[in-house]
C-alpha positions as CSV (number, residue, x, y, z in Angstrom):
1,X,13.1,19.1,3.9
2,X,15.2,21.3,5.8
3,X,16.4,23.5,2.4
4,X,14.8,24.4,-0.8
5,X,15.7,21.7,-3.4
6,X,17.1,21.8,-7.3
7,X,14.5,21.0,-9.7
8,X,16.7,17.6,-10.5
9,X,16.5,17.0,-6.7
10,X,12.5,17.7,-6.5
11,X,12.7,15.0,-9.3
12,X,14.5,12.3,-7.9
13,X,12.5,13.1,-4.6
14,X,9.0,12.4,-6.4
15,X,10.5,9.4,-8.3
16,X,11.0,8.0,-4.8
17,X,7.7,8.4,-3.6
18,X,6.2,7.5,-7.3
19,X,7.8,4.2,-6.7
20,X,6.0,3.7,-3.0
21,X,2.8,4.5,-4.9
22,X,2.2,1.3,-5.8
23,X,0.4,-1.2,-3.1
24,X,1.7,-4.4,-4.5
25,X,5.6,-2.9,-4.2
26,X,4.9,-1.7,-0.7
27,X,3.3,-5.3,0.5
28,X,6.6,-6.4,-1.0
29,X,8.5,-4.3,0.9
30,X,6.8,-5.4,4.1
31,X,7.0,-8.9,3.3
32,X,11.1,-8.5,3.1
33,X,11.1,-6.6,6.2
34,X,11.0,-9.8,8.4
35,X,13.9,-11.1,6.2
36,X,15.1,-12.2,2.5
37,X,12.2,-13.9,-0.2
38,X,12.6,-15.5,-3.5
39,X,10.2,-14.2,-6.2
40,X,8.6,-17.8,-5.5
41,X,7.8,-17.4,-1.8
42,X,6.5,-13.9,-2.8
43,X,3.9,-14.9,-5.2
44,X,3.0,-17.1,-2.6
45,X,2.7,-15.0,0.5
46,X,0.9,-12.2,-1.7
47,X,-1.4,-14.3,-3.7
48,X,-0.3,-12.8,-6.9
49,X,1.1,-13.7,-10.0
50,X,4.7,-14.6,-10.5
51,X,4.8,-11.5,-13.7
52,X,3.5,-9.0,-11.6
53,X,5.7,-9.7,-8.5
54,X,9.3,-10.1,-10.9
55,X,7.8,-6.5,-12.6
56,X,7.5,-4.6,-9.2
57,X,10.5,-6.2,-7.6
58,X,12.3,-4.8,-10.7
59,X,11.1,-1.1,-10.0
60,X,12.1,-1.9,-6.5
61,X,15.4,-2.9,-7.5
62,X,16.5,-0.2,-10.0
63,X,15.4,2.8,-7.3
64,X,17.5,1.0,-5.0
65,X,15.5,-0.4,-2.1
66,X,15.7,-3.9,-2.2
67,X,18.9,-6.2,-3.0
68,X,19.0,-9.3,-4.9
69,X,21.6,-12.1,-4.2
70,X,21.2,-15.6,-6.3
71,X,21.2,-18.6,-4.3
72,X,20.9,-21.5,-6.6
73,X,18.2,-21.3,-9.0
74,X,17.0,-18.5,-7.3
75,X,17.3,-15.0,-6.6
76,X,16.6,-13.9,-2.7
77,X,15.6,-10.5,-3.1
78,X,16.2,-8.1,0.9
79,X,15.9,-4.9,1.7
80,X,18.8,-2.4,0.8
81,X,18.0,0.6,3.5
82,X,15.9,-0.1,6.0
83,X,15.5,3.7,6.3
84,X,12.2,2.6,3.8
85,X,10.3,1.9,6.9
86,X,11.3,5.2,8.7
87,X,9.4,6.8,5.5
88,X,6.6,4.3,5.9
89,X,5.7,4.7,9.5
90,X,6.0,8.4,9.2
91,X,3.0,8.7,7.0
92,X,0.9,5.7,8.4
93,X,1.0,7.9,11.2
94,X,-0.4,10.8,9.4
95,X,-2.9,8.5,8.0
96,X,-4.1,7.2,11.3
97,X,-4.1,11.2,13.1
98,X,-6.2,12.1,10.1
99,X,-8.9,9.3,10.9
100,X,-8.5,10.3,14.5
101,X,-9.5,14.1,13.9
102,X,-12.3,12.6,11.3
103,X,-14.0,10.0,13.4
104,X,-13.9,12.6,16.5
105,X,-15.9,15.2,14.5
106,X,-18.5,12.8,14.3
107,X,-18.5,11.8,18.1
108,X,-21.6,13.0,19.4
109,X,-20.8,15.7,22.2
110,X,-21.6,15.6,25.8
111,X,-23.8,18.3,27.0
């Protein structure tokens, strides 16, 4: 954040990340990220039910980060902004420097 933000602005900015804070919606994500799924074919690649997946992909939808186009009977649901994944590999990187500096302070040290 290069400058301070409105309150308004700090809000929408934590009601982005409140919508990542969810792992089913962020498995979603991922599964759309090699390409467009029907709430059918996501139930079945996430082994979960068909409620849960039409809830989340509804949050998804409304913050504006996945599409949905009807094709027949169903609705394809696809990534709106890629940019998602940016955000996403930005802080699994954190994650993975932060169990990099944890496991090394329990390496035993040469003498």
């Amino acid at each position: 954040m290069g400058r301070t933000l409105a309150r308004d602005q700090l809000e929408a900015v934590a009601g982005q990340f409140g919508v990542l804070a969810e792992p089913t919606r962020l498995a979603i994500l991922q599964s759309l990220r090699e390409g467009g799924r029907s709430v059918g074919e996501l139930v079945v690649e996430l082994e979960a039910k068909q409620a849960n997946i039409s809830k989340q992909l509804g949050v998804l939808f409304s913050a504006g980060l996945v599409g949905r186009e009807r094709h027949g009977n169903e609705v394809h649901y696809s990534i709106r902004d890629p940019m998602i994944f940016e955000l996403c590999e930005l802080v699994c990187g954190k994650i993975r420097r932060d169990a990099e500096r944890q496991a090394e302070a329990f390496r035993p040290r040469r003498r």
